[in-house]
VEXRO-158507 format. One line per field, with one value per residue: residue in three letters; x, y, z of N, C-alpha, C in turn; residue number from 1. Coordinates in steps of 0.2 Angstrom, whole numbers, plus 5000, padded with zeros to 4 digits. Layout:
BEGIN
res = (Ala|...)
nx = (X|...)
ny = (Y|...)
nz = (Z|...)
cax = (X|...)
cay = (Y|...)
caz = (Z|...)
cx = (X|...)
cy = (Y|...)
cz = (Z|...)
n = (NUM|...)
//
This chain:
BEGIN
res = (Unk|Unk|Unk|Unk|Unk|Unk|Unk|Unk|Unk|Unk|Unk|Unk|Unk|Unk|Unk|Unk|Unk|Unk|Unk|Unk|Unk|Unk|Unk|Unk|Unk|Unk|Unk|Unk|Unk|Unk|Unk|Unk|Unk|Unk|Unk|Unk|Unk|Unk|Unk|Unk|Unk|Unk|Unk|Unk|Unk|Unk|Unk|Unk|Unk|Unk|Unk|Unk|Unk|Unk|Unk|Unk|Unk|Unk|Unk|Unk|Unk|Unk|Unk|Unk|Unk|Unk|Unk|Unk|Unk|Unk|Unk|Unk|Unk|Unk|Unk|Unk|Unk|Unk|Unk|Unk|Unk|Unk|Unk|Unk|Unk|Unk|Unk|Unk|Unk|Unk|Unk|Unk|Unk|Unk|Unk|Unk|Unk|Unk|Unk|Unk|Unk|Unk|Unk|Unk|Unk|Unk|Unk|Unk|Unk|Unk|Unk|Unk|Unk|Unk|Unk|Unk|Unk|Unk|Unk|Unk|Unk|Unk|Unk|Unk|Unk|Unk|Unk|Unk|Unk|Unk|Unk|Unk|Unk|Unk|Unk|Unk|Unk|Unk|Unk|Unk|Unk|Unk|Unk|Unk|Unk|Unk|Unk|Unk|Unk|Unk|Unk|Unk|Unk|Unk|Unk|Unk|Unk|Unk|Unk|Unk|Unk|Unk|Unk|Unk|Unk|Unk|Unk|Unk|Unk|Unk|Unk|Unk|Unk|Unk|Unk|Unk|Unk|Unk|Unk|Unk|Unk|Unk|Unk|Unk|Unk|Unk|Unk|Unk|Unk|Unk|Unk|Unk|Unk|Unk|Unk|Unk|Unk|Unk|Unk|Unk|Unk|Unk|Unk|Unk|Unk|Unk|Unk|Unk|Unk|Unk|Unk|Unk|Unk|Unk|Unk|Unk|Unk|Unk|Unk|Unk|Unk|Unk|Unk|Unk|Unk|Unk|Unk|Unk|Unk|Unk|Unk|Unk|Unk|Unk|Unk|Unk|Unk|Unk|Unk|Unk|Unk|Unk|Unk|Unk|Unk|Unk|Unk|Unk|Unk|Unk|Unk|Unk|Unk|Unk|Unk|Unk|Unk|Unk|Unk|Unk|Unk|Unk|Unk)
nx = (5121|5111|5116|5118|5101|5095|5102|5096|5084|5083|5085|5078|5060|5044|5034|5031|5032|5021|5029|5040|5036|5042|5054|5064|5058|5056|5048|5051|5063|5062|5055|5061|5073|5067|5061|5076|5080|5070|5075|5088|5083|5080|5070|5064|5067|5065|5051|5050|5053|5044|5033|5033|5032|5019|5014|5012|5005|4999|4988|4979|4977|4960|4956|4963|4966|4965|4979|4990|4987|4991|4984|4984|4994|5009|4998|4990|4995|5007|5024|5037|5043|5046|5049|5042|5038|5034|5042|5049|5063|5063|5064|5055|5052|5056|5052|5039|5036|5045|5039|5027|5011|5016|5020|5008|5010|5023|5036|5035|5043|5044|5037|5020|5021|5012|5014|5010|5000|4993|4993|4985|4971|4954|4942|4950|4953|4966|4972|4967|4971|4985|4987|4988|4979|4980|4968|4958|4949|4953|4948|4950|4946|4956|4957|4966|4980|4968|4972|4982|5000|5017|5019|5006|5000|5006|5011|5001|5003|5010|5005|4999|4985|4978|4974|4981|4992|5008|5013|5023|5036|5042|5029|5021|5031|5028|5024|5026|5035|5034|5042|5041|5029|5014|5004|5014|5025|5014|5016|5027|5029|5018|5026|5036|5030|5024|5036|5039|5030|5019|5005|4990|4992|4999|4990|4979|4986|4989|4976|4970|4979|4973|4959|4957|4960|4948|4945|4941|4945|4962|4964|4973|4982|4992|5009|5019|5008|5004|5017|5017|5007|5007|5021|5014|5005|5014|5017|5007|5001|5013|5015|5024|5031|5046|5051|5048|5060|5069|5064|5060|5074|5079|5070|5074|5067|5071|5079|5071|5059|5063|5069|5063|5065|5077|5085)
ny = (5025|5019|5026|5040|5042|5039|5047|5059|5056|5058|5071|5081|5091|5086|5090|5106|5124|5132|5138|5131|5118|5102|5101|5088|5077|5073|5061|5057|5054|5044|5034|5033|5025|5013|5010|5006|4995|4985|4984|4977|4966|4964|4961|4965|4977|4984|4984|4989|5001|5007|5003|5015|5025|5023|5027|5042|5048|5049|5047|5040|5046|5047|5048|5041|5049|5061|5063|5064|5073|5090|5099|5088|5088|5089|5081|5071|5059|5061|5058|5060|5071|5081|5099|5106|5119|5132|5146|5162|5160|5144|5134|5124|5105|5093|5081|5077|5082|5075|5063|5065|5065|5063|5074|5084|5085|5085|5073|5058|5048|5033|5022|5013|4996|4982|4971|4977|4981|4971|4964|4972|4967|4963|4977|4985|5003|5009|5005|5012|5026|5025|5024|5031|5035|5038|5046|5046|5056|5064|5064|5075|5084|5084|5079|5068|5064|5066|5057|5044|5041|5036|5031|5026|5026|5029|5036|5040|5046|5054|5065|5081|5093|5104|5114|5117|5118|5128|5143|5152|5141|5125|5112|5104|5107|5110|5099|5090|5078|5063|5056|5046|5040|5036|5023|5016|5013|5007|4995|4992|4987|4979|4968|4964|4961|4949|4942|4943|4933|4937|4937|4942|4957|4958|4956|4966|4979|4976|4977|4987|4995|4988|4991|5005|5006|5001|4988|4969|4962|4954|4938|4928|4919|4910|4912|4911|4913|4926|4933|4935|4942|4953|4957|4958|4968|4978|4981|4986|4995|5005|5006|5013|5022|5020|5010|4997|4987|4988|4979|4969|4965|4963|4953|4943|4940|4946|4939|4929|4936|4944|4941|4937|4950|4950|4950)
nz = (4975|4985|4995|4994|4991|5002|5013|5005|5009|5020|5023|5014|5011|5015|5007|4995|4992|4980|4971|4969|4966|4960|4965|4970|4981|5000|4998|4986|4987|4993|4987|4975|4979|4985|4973|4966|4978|4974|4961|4966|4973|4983|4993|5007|5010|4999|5004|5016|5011|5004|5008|5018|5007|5003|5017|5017|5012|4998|4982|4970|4953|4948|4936|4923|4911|4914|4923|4913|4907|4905|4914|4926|4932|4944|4953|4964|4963|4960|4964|4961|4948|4933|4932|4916|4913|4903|4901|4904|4908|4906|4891|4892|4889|4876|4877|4874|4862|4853|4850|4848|4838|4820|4809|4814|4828|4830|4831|4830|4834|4845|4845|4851|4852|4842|4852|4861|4863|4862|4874|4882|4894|4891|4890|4896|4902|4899|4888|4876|4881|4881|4870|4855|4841|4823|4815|4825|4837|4850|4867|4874|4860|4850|4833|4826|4816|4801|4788|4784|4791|4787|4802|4813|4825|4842|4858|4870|4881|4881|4874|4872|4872|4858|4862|4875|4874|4873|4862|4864|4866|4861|4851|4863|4874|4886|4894|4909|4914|4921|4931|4943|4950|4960|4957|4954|4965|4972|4966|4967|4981|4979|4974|4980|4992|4988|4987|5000|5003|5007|5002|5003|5005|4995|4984|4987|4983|4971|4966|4968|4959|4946|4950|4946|4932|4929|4926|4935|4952|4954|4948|4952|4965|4970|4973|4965|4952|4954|4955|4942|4936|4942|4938|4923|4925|4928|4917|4907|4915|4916|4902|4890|4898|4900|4908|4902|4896|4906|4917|4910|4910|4922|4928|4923|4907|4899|4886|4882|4878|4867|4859|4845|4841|4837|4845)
cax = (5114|5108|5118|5114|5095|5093|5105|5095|5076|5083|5083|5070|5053|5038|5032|5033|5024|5017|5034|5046|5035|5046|5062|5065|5053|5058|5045|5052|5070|5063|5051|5067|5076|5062|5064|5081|5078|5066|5081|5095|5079|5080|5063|5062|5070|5058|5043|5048|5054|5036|5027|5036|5031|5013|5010|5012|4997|4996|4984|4979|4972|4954|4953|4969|4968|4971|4984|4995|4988|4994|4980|4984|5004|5010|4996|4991|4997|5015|5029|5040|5042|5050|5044|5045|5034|5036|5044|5054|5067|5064|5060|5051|5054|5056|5050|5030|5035|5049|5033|5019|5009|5019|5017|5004|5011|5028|5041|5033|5046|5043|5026|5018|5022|5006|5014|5010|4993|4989|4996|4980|4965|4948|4939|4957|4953|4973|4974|4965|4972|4990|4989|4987|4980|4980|4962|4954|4945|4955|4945|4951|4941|4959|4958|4974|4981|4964|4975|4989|5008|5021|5019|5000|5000|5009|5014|4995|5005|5017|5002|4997|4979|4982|4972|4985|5001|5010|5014|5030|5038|5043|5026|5022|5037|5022|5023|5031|5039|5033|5047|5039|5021|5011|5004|5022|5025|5009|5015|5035|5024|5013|5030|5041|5027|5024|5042|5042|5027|5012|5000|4986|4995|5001|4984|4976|4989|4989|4970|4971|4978|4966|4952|4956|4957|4941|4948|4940|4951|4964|4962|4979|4983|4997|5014|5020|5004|5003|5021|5018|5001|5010|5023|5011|5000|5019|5020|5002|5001|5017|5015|5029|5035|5052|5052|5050|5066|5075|5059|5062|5079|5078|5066|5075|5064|5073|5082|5065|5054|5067|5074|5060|5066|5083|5092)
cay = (5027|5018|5032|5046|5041|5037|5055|5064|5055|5062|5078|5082|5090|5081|5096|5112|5127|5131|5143|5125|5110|5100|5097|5083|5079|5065|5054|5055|5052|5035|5031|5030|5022|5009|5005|5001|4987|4982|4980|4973|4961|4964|4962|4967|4984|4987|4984|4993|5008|5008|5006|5022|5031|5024|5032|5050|5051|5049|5043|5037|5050|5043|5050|5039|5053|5067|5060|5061|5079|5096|5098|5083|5089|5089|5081|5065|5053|5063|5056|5065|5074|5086|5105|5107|5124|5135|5151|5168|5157|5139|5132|5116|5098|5091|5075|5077|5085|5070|5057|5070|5064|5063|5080|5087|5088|5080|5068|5052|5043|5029|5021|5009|4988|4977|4966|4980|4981|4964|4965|4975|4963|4966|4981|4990|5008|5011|5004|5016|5032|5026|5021|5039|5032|5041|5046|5045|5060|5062|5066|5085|5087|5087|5076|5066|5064|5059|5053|5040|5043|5029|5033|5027|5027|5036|5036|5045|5050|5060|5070|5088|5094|5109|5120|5116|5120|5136|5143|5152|5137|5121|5109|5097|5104|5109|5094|5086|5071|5059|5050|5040|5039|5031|5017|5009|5011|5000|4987|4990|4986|4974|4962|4962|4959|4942|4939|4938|4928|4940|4938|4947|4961|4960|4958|4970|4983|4975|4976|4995|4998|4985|4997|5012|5004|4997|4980|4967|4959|4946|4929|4925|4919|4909|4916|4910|4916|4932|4936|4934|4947|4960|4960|4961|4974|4985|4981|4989|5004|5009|5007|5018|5026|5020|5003|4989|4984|4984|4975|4963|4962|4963|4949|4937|4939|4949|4934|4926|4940|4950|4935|4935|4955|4948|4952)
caz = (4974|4989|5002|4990|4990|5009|5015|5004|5011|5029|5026|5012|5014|5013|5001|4992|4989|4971|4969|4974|4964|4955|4969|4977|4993|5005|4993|4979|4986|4994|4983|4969|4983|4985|4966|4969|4982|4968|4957|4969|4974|4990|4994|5015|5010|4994|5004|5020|5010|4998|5014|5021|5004|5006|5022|5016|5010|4989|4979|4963|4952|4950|4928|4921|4905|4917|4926|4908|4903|4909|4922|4931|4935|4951|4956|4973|4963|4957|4967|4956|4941|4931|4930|4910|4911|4897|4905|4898|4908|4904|4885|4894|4887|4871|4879|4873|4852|4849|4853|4846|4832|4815|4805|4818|4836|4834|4827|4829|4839|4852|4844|4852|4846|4844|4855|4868|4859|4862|4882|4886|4893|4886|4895|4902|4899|4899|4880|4872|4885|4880|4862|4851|4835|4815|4813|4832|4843|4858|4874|4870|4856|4843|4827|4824|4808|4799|4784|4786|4788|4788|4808|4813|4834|4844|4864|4871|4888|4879|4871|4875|4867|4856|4869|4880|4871|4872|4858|4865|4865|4854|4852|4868|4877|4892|4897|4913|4914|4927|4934|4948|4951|4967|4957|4953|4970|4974|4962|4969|4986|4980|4970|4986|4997|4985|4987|5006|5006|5009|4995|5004|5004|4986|4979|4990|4982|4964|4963|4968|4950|4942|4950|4944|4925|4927|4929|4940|4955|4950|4950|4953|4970|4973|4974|4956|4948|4960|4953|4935|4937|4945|4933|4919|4927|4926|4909|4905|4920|4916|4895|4887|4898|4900|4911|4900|4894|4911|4920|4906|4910|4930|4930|4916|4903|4892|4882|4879|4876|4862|4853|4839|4837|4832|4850)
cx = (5110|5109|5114|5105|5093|5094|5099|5086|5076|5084|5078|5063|5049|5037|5036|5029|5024|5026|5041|5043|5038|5052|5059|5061|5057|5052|5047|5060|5069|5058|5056|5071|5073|5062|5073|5081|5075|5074|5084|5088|5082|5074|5063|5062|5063|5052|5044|5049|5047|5033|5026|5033|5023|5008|5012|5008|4997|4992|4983|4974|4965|4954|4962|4972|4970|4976|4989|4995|4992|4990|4981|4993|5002|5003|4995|4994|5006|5019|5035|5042|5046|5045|5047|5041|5037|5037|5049|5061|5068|5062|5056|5055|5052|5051|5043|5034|5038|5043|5029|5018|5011|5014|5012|5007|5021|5033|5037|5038|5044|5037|5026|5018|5013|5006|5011|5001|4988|4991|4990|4973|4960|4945|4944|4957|4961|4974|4972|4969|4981|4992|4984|4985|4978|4972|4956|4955|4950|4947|4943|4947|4948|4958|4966|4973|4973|4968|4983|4996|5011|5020|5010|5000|5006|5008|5008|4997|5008|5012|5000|4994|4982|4978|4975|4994|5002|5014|5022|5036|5037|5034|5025|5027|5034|5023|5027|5033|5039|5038|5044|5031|5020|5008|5009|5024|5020|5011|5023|5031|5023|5018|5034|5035|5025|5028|5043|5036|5020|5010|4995|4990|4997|4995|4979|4978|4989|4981|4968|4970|4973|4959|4951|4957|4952|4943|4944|4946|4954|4963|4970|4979|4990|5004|5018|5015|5003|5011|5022|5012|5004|5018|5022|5008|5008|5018|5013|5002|5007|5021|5019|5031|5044|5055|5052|5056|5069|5070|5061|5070|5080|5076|5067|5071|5068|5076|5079|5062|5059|5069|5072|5059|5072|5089|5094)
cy = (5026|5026|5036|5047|5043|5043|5059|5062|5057|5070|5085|5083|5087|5082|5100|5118|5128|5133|5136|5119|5110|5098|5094|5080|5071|5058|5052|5051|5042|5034|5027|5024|5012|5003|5002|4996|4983|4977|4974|4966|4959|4969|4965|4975|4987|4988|4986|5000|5011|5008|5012|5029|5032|5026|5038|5053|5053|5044|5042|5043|5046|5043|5048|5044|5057|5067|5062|5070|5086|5096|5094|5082|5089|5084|5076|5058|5054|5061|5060|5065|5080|5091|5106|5112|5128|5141|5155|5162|5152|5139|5126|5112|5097|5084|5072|5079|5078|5064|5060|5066|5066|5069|5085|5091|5086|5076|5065|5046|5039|5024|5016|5002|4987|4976|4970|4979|4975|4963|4964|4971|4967|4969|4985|4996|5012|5010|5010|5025|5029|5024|5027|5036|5038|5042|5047|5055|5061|5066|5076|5088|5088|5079|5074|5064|5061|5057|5051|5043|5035|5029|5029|5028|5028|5033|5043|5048|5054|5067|5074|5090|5101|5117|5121|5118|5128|5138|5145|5147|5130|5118|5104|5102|5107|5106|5091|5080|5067|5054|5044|5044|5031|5025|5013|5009|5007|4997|4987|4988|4980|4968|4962|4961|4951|4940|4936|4933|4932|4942|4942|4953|4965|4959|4964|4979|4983|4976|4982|4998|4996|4990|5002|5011|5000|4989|4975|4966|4954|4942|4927|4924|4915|4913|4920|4914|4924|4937|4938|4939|4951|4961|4963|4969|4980|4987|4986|4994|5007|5010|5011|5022|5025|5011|4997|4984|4982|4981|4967|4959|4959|4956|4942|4935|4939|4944|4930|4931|4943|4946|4936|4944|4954|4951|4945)
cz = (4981|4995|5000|4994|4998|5014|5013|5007|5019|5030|5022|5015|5012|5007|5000|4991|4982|4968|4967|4968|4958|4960|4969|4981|4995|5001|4989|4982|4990|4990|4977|4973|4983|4977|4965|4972|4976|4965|4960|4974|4982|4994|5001|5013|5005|4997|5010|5017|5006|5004|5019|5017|5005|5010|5022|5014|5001|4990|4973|4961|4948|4940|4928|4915|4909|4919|4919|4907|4908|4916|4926|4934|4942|4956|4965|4970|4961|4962|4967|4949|4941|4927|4923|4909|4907|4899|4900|4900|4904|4897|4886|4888|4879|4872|4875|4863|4849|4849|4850|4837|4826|4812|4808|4825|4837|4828|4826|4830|4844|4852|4848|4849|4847|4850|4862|4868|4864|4873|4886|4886|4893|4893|4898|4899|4899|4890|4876|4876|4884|4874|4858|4843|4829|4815|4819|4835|4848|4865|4874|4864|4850|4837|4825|4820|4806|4790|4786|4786|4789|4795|4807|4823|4836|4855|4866|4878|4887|4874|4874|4869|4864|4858|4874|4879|4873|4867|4857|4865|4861|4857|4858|4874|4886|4898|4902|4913|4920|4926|4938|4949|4956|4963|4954|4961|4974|4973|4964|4977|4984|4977|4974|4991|4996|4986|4995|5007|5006|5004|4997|5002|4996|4981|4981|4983|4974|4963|4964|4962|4946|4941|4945|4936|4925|4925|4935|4945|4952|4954|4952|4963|4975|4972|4966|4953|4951|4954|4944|4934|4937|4942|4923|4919|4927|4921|4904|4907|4917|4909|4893|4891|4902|4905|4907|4899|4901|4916|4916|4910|4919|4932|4925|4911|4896|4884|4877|4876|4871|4859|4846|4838|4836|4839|4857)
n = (1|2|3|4|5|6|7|8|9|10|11|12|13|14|15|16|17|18|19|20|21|22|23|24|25|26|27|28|29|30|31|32|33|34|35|36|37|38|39|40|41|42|43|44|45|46|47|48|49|50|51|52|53|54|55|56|57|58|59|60|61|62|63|64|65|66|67|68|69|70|71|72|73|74|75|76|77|78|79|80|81|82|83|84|85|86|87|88|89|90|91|92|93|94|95|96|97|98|99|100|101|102|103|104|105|106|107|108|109|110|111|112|113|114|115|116|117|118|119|120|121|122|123|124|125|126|127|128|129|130|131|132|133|134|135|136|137|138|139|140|141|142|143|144|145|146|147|148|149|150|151|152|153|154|155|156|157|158|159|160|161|162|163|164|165|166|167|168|169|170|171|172|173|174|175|176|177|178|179|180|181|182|183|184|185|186|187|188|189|190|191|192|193|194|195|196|197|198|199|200|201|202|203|204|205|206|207|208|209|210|211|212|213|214|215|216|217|218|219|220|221|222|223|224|225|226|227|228|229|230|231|232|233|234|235|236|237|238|239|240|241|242|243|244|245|246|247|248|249|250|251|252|253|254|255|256|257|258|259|260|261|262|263)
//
């Protein structure tokens, strides 16, 4: 994976034009790369390769709801993703219907636990923009389910408004699929820069996400408590979509944290 990754960030373009978005770029192939170091904790490597992807110029999209919905594809904070446009060729993704609001938009796979509920500190405008509940408004203007189903929330980054749908294809399947985004590579940045020692650094870039969920700075400051922030702050920025288990397990939690679901 490492070759792969590292071959393919030396000959990649930066960019694309409109006709191209969705390959590849040399961001995306070290950005991934980046998160491997992660893995293989081999902090020098993770945080010169994230410092490599943070001087190309992304940034955080400022409205964390657009950032999820169609309008806010491709856009300064996309690292990479996957085009699911709905085309005579393509039928777009399933990704968005199997997660879409029970009997409305969707299955109703993948809900949200409490214990993710209870995660989100008071005032984190992430809670409610990635927790889709039975009877709530969206931002959009649609009404979900207002009567109960066995299902009652729902995965809010996986939803597409029903102004936004195409009807030629299945519900949801629109919607792209963010792989990698520029604030996990902050926080792949900001938990290898903890590691080698440079906590400025690592709060600097952990207090980046904070901002943009209206968050104050963290309090945390030494190394221990610095590493225990910045692996919560994953656990919330990057709520459902696909990290927590092997986060868990990467950082030895998983045995503690999954016991009292019977694993």
């Amino acid at each position: 994976i490492i070759s792969d990754l590292t071959a393919a960030s030396q000959v990649l373009p930066q960019s694309y034009g409109a006709s191209d978005l969705g390959r590849a770029t040399k961001g995306a192939a070290l950005g991934m790369l980046s998160k491997v170091f992660l893995y293989k904790k081999d902090w020098q490597k993770a945080y010169d390769t994230s410092n490599q992807v943070i001087a190309m110029g992304y940034s955080l999209d400022a409205n964390f709801n657009h950032l999820f919905r169609v309008a806010g594809e491709f856009g300064t904070e996309s690292v990479f993703e996957i085009d699911c446009a709905c085309t005579g060729q393509y039928k777009g993704s399933q990704y968005s219907q199997v997660q879409g609001a029970k009997d409305q938009f969707g299955w109703g796979f993948f809900t949200p636990s409490q214990a993710l509920e209870n995660a989100f500190e008071p005032g984190d405008i992430r809670k409610e923009l990635t927790i889709l509940r039975n009877g709530e408004i969206t931002p959009e203007g649609d009404l979900i389910n207002a009567n109960p189903t066995s299902v009652n929330t729902y995965n809010q980054k996986a939803y597409v408004p029903k102004s936004q749908q195409n009807t030629a294809c299945d519900d949801g399947s629109v919607q792209n699929i963010r792989v990698l985004r520029f604030a996990e590579v902050l926080l792949i940045n900001a938990e290898a820069a903890n590691e080698l020692g440079n906590t400025a650094t690592a709060i600097t870039n952990l207090n980046k996400v904070r901002t943009r969920a209206q968050l104050p700075n963290t309090t945390a400051s030494s190394q221990s408590a610095l590493r225990t922030a910045i692996w919560h702050e994953r656990r919330v920025e990057l709520a459902m979509e696909g990290d927590r288990f092997v986060d868990l397990v990467r950082t030895g939690q998983a045995a503690t944290v999954l016991a009292p679901y019977g694993f």
